[in-house]
C-alpha positions as CSV (number, residue, x, y, z in Angstrom):
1,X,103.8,106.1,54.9
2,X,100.3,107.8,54.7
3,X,98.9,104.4,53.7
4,X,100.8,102.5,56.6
5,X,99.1,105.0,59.4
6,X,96.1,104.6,57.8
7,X,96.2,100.9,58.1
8,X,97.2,101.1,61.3
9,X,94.4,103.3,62.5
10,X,92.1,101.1,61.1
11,X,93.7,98.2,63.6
12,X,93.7,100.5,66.2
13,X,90.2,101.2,65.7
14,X,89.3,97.3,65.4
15,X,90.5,96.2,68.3
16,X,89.2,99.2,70.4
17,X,86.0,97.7,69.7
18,X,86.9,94.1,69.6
19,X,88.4,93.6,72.9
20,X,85.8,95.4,74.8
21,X,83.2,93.7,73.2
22,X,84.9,90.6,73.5
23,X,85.4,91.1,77.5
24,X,82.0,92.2,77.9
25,X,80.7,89.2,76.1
26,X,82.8,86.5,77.2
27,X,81.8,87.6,80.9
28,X,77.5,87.5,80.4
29,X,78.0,84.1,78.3
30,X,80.4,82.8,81.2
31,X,77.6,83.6,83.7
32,X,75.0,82.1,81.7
33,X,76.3,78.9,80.8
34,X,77.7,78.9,84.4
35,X,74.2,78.8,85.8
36,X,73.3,75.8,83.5
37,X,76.7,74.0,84.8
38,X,76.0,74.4,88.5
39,X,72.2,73.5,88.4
40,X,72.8,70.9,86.5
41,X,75.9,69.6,88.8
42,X,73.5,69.8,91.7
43,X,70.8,68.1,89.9
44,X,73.4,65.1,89.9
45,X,73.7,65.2,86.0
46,X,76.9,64.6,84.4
47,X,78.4,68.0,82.3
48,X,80.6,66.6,78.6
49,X,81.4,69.9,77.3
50,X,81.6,73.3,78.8
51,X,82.4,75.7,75.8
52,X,82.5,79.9,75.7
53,X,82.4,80.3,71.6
54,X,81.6,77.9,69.2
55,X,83.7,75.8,66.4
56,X,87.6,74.7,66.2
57,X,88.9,74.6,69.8
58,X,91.2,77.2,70.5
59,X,92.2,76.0,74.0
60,X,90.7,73.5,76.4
61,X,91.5,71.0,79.6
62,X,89.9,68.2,81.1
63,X,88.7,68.4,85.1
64,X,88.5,65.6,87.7
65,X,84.5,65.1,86.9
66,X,85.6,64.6,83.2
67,X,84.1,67.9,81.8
68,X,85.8,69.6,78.6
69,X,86.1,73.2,79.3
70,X,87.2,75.1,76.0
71,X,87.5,78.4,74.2
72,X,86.4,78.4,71.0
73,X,87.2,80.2,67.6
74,X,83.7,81.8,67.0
75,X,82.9,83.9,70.3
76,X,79.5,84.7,69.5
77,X,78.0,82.8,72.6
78,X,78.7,79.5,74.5
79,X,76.9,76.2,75.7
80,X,76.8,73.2,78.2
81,X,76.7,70.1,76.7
82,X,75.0,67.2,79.4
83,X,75.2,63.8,79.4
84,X,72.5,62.3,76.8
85,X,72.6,65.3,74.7
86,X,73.0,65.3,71.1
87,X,74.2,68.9,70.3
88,X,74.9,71.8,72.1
89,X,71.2,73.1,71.7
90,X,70.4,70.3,74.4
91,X,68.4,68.2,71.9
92,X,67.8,64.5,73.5
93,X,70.2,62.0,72.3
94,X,68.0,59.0,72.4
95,X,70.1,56.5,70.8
96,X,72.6,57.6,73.0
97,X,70.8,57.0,76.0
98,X,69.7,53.4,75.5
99,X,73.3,52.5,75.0
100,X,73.9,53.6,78.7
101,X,74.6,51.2,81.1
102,X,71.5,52.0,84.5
103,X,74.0,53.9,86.6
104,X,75.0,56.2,83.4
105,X,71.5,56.7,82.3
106,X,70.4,58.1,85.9
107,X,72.9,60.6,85.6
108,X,72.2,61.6,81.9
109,X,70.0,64.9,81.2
110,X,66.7,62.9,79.6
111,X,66.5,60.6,82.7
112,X,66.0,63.8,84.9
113,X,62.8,64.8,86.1
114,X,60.7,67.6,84.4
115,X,61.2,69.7,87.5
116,X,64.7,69.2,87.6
117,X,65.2,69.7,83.5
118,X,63.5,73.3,83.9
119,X,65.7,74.3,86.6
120,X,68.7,73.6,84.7
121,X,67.2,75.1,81.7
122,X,65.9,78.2,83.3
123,X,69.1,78.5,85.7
124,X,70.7,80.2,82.2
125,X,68.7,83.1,82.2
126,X,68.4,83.4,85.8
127,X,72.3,84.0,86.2
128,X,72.2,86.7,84.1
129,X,69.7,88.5,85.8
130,X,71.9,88.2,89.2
131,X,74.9,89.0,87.1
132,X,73.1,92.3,86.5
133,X,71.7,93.0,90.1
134,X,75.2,92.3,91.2
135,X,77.2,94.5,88.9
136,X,74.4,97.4,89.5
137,X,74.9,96.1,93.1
138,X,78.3,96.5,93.5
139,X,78.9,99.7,91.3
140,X,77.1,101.7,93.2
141,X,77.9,99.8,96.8
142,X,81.6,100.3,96.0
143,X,81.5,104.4,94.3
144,X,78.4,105.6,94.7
145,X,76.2,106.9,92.6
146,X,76.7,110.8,91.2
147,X,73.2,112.3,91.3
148,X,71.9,115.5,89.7
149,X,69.0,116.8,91.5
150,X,66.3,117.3,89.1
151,X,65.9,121.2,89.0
152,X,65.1,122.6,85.7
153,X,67.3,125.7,85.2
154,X,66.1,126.2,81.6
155,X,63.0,126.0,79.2
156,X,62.9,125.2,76.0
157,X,60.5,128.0,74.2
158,X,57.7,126.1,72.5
159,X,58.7,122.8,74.3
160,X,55.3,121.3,76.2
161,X,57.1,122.4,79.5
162,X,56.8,126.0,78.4
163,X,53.1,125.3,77.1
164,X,52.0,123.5,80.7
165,X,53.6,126.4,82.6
166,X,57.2,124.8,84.5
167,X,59.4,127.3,84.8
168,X,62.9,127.5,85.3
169,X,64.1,127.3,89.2
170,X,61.4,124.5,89.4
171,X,62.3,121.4,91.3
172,X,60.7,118.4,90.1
173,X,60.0,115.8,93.3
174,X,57.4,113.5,91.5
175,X,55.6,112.5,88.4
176,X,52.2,110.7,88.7
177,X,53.8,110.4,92.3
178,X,56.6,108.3,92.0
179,X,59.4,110.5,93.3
180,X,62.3,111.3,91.6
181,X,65.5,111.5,92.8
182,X,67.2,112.8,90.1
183,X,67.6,114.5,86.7
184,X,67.9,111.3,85.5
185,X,65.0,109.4,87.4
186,X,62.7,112.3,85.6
187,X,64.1,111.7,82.0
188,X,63.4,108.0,82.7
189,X,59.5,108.2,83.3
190,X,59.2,110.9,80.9
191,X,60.9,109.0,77.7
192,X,58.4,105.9,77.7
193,X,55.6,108.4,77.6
194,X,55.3,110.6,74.6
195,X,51.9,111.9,74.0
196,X,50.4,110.9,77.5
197,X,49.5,113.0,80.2
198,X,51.8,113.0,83.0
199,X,51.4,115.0,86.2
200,X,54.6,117.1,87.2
201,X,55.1,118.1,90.8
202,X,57.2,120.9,91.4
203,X,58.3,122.9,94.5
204,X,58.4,126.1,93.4
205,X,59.3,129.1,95.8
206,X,58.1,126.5,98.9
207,X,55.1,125.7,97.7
208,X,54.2,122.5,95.7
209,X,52.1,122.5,92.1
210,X,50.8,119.7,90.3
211,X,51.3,120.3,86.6
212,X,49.7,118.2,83.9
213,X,52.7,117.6,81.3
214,X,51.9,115.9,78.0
215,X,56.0,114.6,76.3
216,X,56.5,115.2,73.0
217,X,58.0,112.2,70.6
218,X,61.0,113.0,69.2
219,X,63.5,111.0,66.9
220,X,67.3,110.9,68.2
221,X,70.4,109.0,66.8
222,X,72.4,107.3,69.2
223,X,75.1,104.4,68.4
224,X,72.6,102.0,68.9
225,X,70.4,103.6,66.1
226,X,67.0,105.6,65.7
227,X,65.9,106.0,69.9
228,X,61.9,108.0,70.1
229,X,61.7,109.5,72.8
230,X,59.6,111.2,75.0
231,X,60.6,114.7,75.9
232,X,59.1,118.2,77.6
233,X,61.8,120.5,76.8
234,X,63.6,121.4,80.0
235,X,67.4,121.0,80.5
236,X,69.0,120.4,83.7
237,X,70.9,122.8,85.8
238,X,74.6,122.5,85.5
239,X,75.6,124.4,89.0
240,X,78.0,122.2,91.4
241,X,75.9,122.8,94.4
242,X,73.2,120.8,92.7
243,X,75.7,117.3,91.9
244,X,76.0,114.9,94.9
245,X,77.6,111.6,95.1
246,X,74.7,109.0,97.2
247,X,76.1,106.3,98.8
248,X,74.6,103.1,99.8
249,X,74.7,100.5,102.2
250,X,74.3,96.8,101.8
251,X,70.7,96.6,101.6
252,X,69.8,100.0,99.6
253,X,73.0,99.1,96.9
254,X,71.3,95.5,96.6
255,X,67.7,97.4,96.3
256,X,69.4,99.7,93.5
257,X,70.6,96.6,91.9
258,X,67.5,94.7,91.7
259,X,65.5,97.8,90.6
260,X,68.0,99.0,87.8
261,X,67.9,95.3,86.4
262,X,64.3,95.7,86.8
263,X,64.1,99.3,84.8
264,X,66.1,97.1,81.7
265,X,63.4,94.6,82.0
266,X,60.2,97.1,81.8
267,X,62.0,99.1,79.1
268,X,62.7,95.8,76.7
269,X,59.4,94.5,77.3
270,X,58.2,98.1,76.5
271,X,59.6,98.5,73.5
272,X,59.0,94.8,72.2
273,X,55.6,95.8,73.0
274,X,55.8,99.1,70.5
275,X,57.2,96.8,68.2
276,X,54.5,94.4,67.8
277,X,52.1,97.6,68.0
278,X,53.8,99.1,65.3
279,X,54.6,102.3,67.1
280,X,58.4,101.1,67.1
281,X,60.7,100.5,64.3
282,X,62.9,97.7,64.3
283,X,65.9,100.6,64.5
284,X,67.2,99.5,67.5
285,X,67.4,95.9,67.0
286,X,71.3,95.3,67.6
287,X,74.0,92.4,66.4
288,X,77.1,92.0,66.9
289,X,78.8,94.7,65.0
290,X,76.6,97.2,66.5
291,X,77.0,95.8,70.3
292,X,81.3,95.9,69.5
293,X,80.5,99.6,68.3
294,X,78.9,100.6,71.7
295,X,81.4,98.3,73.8
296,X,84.4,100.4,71.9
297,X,82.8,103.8,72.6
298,X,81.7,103.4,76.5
299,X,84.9,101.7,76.9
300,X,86.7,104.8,75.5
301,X,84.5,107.3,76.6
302,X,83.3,106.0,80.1
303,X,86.1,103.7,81.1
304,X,86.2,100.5,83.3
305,X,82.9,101.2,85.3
306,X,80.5,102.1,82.3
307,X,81.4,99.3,80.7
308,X,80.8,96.6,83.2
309,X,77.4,98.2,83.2
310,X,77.4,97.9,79.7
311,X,77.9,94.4,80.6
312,X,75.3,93.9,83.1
313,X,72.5,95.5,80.4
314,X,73.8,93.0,77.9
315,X,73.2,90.3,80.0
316,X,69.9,91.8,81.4
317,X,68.9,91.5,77.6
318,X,70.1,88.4,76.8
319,X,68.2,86.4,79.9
320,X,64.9,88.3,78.3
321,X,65.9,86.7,74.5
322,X,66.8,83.5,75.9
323,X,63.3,83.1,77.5
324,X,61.5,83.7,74.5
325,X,59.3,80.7,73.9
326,X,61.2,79.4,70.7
327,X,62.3,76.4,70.1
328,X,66.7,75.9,70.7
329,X,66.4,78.6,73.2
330,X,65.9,77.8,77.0
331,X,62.8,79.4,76.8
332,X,61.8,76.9,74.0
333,X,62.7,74.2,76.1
334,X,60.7,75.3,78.9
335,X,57.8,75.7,76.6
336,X,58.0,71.9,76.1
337,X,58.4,71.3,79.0
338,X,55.1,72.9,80.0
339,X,53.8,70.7,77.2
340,X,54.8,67.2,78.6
341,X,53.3,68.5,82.1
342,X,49.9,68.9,80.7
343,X,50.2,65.8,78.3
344,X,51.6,63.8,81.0
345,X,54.1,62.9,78.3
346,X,57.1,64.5,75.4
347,X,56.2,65.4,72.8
348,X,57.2,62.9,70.2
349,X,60.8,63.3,68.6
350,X,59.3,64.2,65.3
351,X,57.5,67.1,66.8
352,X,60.5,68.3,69.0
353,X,62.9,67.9,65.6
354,X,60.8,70.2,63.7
355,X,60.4,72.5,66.3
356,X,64.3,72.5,66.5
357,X,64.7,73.5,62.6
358,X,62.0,76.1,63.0
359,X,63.7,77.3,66.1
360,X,66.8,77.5,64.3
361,X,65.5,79.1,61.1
362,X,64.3,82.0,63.5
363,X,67.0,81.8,65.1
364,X,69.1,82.5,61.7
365,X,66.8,84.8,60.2
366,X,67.0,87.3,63.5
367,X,70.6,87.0,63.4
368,X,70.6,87.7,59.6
369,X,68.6,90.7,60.4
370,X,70.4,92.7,63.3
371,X,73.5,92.1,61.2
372,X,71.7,93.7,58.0
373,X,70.2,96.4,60.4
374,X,73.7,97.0,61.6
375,X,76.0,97.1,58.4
376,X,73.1,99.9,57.6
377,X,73.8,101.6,60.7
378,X,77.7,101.9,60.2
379,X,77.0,102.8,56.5
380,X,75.0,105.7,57.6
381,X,77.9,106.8,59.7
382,X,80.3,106.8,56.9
């Protein structure tokens, strides 16, 4: 019996990760390949295939334009396959093409114009950067946002708050004059700069001071790995009085949203940027395993709401990969793209086909790696 429980815990466990991770997934890729769809509907092209996963069909139908819409076995992803395209990464089908009669070679994908490609390509990403202002959007339209004023009601002794002189009782309204709102907004700024100099405004029995603040860099573990931080030592008073639940309206939810997406934006470039530099670790780089982890634990832990923000991060993060200038993403594509505007023609299709397998080999190879990087994660945690 003991063996039987355990075997069922272990199921439990599974699909307490899976299913989140599949819902939040299946909703960003949707999105995605939904914005490739519609852009390329309006651009007059003709859609073949419009597939969430990848492989053996699971399930599938056929609509009046004559797309296949399909789930797949492999849900790791989706595409849009257009008329006059050889595989799902989009790569011209030339052959194809010549053996279209005039009226099915206008509405094929190659035949459109480069203005018209790069829309469709670049619609992709775009949706899921809506996706995310909308969820942020809506969220906080719909329940408000709970706020916790930023007053410090303790100091950590030898932290670099104690050493700069905040004290506890002190109110923090701005840092290098960008106000802050909240507990939150403070940890924010002050995370993405260990060891610089930040100036701390404090009200502080009515009167304001302008305190120079240098973060300290600390490690933490979190479930998406190694995290350095930036921290000053203070922690947050816990009274009632100083919670609040803001509301928005229309126009301040929808300037939430946009400036939430754009906080996930500034912090991925950020630490791409550290990364290159060398002052990040490659830590944090996430797969699969590691994004189901997360999606099981804020689906568990935070419920229905935290995990369609989950959702909207994801998506925020897979726009930013999607754009990267490699060849079988979109970004790839509109890198050529760029190319044949300057050339004033393609690229030839021997240069596009190596750029494919190189594109792919990265492709692989990162994959390869965030899988590693998690399996060494959940072994750590064993």
């Amino acid at each position: 019996m003991e063996f039987v429980a355990t075997i069922w815990n272990a199921g439990s466990s599974l699909l307490g990760y899976l299913v989140p991770f599949l819902f939040v997934l299946a909703i960003v890729v949707f999105i995605h390949e939904l914005g490739h769809f519609l852009v390329g509907r309006w651009c007059g092209v003709d859609v073949k295939v419009f597939s969430i996963g990848f492989g053996r069909e699971i399930y599938g139908f056929n609509d009046k334009h004559g797309t296949r819409w399909r789930i797949a076995l492999i849900p790791l992803g989706g595409y849009v396959k257009f008329s006059g395209d050889a595989d799902a990464s989009s790569a011209p089908d030339n052959a194809e093409v010549a053996q279209m009669t005039p009226q099915e070679r206008v509405r094929s994908f190659p035949a459109q114009s480069i203005g018209e490609r790069a829309a469709i390509v670049a619609a992709g990403p775009i949706a899921n950067f809506l996706l995310a202002i909308f969820i942020f959007t809506a969220t906080v339209f719909l329940f408000g946002k709970q706020v916790l004023i930023p007053r410090i009601d303790q100091v950590v002794a030898g932290g670099a708050a104690e050493r700069a002189g905040l004290q506890a009782g002190d109110l923090v309204v701005a840092i290098d004059g960008q106000p802050m709102g909240s507990f939150s907004d403070m940890q924010r700024v002050i995370s993405v700069r260990p060891n610089e100099v930040v100036s701390v405004t404090v009200e502080r029995a009515g009167a304001k001071l302008t305190i120079p603040v240098t973060p300290a860099l600390v490690e933490t573990t979190s479930p998406l790995g190694k995290q350095r931080l930036g921290i000053i030592g203070v922690q947050a008073s816990r009274k009632a009085e100083d919670w609040t639940v803001q509301h928005f309206g229309p126009l301040e939810a929808v300037r939430n949203g946009v400036s939430e997406t754009w906080f996930v934006v500034e912090r991925t470039y950020d630490y791409i940027g550290k990364l290159v530099s060398g002052r990040e670790s490659t830590d944090q780089l996430s797969g699969p395993i590691r994004i189901a982890q997360v999606s099981g634990l804020v689906a568990s832990n935070g419920g229905f709401l935290a995990l369609i923000n989950l959702a909207a991060i994801l998506s925020v993060s897979i726009g930013l990969m999607n754009l990267l200038p490699v060849p079988m993403l979109d970004g790839g594509h509109l890198m050529f793209y760029a190319i044949e505007t300057l050339r004033g023609r393609p690229l030839s299709e021997r240069a596009q086909e190596i750029g494919a397998r190189i594109g792919l080999s990265l492709v692989l190879l990162l994959m390869l790696f965030v899988t590693w990087n998690d399996i060494l994660h959940v072994r750590s945690q064993l």
